[in-house]
N, C-alpha and C positions, 0 to 999 in steps of 0.2 A: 804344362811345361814343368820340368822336373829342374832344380837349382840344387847342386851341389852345396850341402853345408863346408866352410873349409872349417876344417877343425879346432884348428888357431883361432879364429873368429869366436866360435862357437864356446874355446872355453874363454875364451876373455869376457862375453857376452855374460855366461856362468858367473865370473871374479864379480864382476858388477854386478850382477843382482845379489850375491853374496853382500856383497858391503850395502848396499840400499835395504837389506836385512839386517845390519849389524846396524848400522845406524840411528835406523826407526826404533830396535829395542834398544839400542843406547839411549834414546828421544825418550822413550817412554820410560826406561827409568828414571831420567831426570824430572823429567815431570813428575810424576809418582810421588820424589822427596819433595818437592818445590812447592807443589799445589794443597792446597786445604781439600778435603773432598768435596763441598762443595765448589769449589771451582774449576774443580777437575773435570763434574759434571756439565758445570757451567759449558765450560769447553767443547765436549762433546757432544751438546747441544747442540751449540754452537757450528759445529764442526757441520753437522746435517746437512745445515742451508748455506754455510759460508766458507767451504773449506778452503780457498787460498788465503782467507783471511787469518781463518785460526794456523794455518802453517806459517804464517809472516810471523804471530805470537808466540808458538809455539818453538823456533827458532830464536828468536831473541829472548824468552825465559833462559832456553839452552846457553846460548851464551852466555848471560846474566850470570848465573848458575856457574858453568865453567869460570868464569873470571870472578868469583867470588866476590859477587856485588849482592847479591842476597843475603841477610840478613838473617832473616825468619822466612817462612811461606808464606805465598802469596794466597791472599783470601778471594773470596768470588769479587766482592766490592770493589780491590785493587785490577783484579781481572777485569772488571766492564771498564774501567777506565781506560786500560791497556786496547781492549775491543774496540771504545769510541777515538782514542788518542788514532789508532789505522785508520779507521775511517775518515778520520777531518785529514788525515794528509793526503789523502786521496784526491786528486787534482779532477773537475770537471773539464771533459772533454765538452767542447764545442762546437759544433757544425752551422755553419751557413752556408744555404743555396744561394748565388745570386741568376736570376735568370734573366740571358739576353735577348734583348727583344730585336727580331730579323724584319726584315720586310715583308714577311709572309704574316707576319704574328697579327699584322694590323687590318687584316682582311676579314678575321674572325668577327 
C-alpha cells in the first residue's frame, strides 16, 4: 500500500529533526566546558547501561550551566553523587496479587 507523503508534513518532520540535532550538539558542548574528563567518561559509561538515567543528568548539568549556578566543573566524584541522588528518587513501584478464592477453588 502506497501513502502519499504530504509535503508540509514531511518538511516539518525535516524542522524537527533539525533541532533535535541542534540541541544534542548544543548538549554536548555544554557538557564538554562543564565536565572534568574523567567525568565525561564517567558518563559515557554510564550512558551504556543507563541511558535515561544519564539524560535526566545530562539535562540538568545543562540547565545548571545555562543559569549560571556552576561555579567550576564538575568532577567524576560530584558526578556519582549526581548518578546516586537519580537513583534514590526513583520511587518503587509495587505490585500485589490478591487472589479470589470461587467455589470451584475448593475442590482442588
Amino acid at each position: 500500500m502506497n501513502q502519499q507523503v504530504d509535503p508540509q508534513q514531511m518538511e516539518k518532520l525535516q524542522k524537527q529533526q533539525e533541532q533535535r540535532e541542534q540541541m544534542e550538539e548544543m548538549k554536548k558542548t555544554i557538557l564538554a566546558q562543564i565536565l572534568t574528563p574523567e567525568a565525561k567518561q564517567r558518563l559515557a559509561n554510564v550512558k551504556l547501561v543507563k541511558q535515561e538515567k544519564v539524560e535526566k543528568i545530562e539535562i540538568q548539568l545543562c540547565t545548571l550551566a545555562q543559569q549560571g549556578k556552576l561555579q567550576k566543573q564538575i568532577t567524576e566524584a560530584e558526578l556519582i553523587q549526581m548518578l546516586e541522588g537519580v537513583e534514590a528518587k526513583r520511587q518503587e513501584t509495587k505490585i500485589t496479587f490478591k487472589r479470589r478464592k470461587f467455589s470451584s477453588d475448593d475442590d482442588d
